[in-house]
C-alpha positions in Angstrom: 114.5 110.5 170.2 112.1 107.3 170.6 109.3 109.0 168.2 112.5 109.7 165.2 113.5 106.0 166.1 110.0 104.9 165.1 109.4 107.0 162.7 112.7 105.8 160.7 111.7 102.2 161.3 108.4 102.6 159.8 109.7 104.4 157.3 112.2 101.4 156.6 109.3 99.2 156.8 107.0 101.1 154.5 110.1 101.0 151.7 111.1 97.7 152.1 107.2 96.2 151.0 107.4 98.9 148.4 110.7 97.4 146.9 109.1 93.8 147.5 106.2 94.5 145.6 108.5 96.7 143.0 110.6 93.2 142.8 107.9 90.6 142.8 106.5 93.2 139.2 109.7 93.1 137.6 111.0 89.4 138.2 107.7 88.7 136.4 108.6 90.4 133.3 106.3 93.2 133.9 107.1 96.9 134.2 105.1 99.6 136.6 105.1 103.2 136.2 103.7 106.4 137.7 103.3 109.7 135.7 102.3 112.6 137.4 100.1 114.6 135.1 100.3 117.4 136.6 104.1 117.9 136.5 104.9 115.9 133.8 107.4 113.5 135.8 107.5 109.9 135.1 108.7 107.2 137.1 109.2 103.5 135.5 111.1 100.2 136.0 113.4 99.4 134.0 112.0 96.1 132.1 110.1 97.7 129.3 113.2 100.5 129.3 115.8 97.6 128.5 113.6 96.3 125.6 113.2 99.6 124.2 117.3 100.3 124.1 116.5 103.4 126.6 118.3 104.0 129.7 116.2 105.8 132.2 117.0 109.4 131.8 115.5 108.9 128.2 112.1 108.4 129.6 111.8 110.1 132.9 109.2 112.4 131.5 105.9 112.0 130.1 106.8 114.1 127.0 110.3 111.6 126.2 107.3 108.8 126.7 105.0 110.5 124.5 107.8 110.6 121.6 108.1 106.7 122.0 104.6 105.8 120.9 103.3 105.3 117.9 101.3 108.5 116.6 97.9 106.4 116.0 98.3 104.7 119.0 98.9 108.1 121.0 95.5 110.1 119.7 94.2 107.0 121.7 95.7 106.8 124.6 95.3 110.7 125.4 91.5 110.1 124.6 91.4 107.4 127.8 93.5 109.3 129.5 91.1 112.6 129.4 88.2 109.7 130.1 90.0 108.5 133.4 90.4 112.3 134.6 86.8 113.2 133.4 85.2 110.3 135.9 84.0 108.4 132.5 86.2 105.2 133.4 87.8 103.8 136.6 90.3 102.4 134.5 92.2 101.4 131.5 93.1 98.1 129.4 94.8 99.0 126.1 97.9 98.1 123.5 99.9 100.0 122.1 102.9 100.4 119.6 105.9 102.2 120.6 109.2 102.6 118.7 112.3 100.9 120.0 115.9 102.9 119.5 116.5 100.7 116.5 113.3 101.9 114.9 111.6 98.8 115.1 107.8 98.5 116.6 107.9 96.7 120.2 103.8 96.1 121.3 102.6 97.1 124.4 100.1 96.2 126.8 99.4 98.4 129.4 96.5 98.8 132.2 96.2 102.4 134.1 94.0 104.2 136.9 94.2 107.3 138.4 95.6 108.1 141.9 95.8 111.2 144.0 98.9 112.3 146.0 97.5 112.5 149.4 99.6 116.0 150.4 99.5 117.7 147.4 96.5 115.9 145.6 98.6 115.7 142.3 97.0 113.3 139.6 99.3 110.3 139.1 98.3 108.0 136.0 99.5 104.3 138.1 99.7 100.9 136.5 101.6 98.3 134.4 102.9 97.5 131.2 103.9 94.4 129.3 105.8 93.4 126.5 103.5 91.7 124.1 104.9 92.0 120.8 105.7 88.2 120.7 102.1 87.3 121.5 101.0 89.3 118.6 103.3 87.6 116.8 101.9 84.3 117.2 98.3 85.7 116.6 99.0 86.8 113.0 101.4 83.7 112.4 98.4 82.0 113.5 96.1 84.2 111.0 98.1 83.5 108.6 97.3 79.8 108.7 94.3 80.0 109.1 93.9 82.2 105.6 96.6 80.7 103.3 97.8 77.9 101.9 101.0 76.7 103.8 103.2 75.8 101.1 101.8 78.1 97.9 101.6 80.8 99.9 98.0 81.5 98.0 94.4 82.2 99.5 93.2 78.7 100.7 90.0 77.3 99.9 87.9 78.6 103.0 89.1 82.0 103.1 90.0 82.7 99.4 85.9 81.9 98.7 84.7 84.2 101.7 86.9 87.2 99.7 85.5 86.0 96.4 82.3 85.9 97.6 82.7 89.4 98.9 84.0 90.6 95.6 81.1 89.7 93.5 79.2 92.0 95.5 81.6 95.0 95.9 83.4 94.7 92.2 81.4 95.5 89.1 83.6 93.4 86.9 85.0 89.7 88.7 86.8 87.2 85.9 87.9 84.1 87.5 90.4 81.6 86.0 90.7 78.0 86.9 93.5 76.0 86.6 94.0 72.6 87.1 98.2 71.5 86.1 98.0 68.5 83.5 99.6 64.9 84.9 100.6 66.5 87.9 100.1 62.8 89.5 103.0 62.1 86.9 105.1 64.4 88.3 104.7 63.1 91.9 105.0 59.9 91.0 108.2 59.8 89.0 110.2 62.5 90.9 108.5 62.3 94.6 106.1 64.8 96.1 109.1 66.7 97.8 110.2 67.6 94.1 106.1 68.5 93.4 105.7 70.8 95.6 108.5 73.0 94.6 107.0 72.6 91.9 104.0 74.1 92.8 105.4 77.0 94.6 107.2 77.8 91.4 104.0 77.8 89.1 102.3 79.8 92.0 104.9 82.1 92.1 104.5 82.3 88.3 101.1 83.1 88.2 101.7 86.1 90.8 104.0 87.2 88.1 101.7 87.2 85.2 98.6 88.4 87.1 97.6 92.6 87.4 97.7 94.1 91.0 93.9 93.6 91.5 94.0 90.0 91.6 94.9 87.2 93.8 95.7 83.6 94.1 93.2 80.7 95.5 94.5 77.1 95.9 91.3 75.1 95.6 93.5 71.7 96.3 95.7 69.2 95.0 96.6 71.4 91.6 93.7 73.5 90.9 93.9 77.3 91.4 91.6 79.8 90.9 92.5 83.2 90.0 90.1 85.9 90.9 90.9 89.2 88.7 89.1 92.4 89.7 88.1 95.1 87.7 89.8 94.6 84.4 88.7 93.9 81.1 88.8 90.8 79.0 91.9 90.9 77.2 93.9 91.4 80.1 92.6 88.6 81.7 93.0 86.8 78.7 96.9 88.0 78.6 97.3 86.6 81.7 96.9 82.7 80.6 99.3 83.9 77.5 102.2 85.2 79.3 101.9 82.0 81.5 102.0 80.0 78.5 104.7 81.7 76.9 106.7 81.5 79.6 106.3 78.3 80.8 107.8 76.6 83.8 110.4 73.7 83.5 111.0 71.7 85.7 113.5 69.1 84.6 116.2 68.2 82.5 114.1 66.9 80.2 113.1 67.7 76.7 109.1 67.6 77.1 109.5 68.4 81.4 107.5 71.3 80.5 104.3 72.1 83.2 101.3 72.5 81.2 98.0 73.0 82.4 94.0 73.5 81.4 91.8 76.8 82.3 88.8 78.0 81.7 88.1 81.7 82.2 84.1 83.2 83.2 83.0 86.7 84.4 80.8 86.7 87.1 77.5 87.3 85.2 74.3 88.0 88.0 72.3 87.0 85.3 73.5 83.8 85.1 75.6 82.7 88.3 73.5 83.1 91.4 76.1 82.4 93.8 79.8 81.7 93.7 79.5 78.2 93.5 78.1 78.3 89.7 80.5 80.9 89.0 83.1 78.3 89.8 81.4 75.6 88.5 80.4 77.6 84.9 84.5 77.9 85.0 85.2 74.3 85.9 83.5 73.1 83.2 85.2 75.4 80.8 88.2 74.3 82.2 87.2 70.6 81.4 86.6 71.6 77.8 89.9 73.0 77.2 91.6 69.8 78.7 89.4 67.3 76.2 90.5 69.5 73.4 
């Protein structure tokens, strides 16, 4: 009677820090699990389940969890799986994609190792997951910024002349245009800097319009642009400074509030231009012409 008493107690005992350390995992927004790989049972808190739109009897096996993930991401997984069983790695540190019940991509961290059931000496795959799709989030919001221009949305100077300088080299035909917008200090000045740039968001968004697929949008600063079209011949190049001055952008209520502009258009010759910077400056200068004339 004595030895079941004890027995129970430490049984009560043994539960109760499993359910503290269960608690302490969850309260901190992260989720545990166990799959045993050799009957296919999973076991999992509930955190990651919640986010997901599951309840638990939609992932209480590893094949319902294998559904969830993203097919890419799955290939991978397997592969450190079969690494951890093999002996290659102790454990794991990856992220993953999995689908939510809305169809929408939810990002996963997760870190695993691999434990033996002392009776039966079943593999069980042990370790957390957390929810890390806002993180991600932030990184490319973040990447973003650091790539393109805030309020045009185009290439800014720094990264738009890495990709140029990378296209010169993996394009066989590169044709830049640069644009600077005529008395845009006028504009600023009369209607306020609020007003110019909407402004320039609208031209931008104009150019996109009147450009081919393979070409893209750099703002140099101020009002000069620089568009960078790839593999296409002179005349439609050249058709993209006539649609834009066809169509031209108003801005006001006035007869001449018209945006006009100056360009000058180059193809990257290696002949001539031994860098990027006297590409530009070869189109600068043809630009300058244009605006004397």
């Amino acid at each position: 009677m004595k030895f079941d008493e004890e027995y129970e107690r430490k049984i009560d005992e043994l539960t109760y820090e499993i359910n503290k350390y269960k608690k302490a995992i969850t309260d901190s927004g992260l989720d545990y699990y166990d799959f045993n790989l050799d009957t296919g049972e999973a076991e999992q808190s509930f955190v990651i389940g919640k986010t997901l739109g599951l309840q638990p009897e939609e992932y209480d096996t590893i094949e319902k969890r294998r559904a969830q993930f993203h097919p890419d991401d799955l290939i991978r997984n397997y592969k450190e799986i079969d690494r951890i069983v093999n002996g290659e790695i102790e454990q794991f540190d990856i992220q993953s994609r999995l689908y939510k019940k809305d169809g929408s991509l939810l990002w996963l961290q997760h870190s695993g190792t691999l434990s033996y059931h002392p009776l039966t000496n079943e593999k069980h795959l042990v370790g957390l997951l957390r929810d890390i799709t806002q993180e991600k989030a932030n990184i490319e919001s973040l990447k973003y910024l650091a790539d393109y221009d805030g309020l045009t949305s185009a290439y800014n100077r720094r990264s738009g002349l890495l990709k140029l300088e990378s296209d010169v080299e993996a394009f066989e035909t590169v044709a830049i245009i640069y644009i600077d917008i005529d008395k845009f200090k006028y504009i600023n000045d009369t209607y306020g800097h609020s007003v110019g740039d909407q402004i320039l968001k609208a031209f931008c968004k104009k150019i996109n319009g009147s450009m081919p697929e393979s070409s893209y949008l750099i703002r140099l600063g101020g009002d000069e642009f620089l568009c960078v079209i790839l593999d296409q011949p002179e005349t439609i190049v050249k058709e993209t400074v006539d649609k834009l001055i066809r169509d031209p952008l108003v801005y006001g209520n006035q007869t001449n509030d018209i945006l006009h502009f100056s360009y000058g258009i180059v193809c990257f010759d290696r002949n001539k231009h031994q860098n990027v910077d006297e590409f530009i400056h070869d189109a600068d200068e043809q630009m300058y012409i244009f605006k004397k004339n």
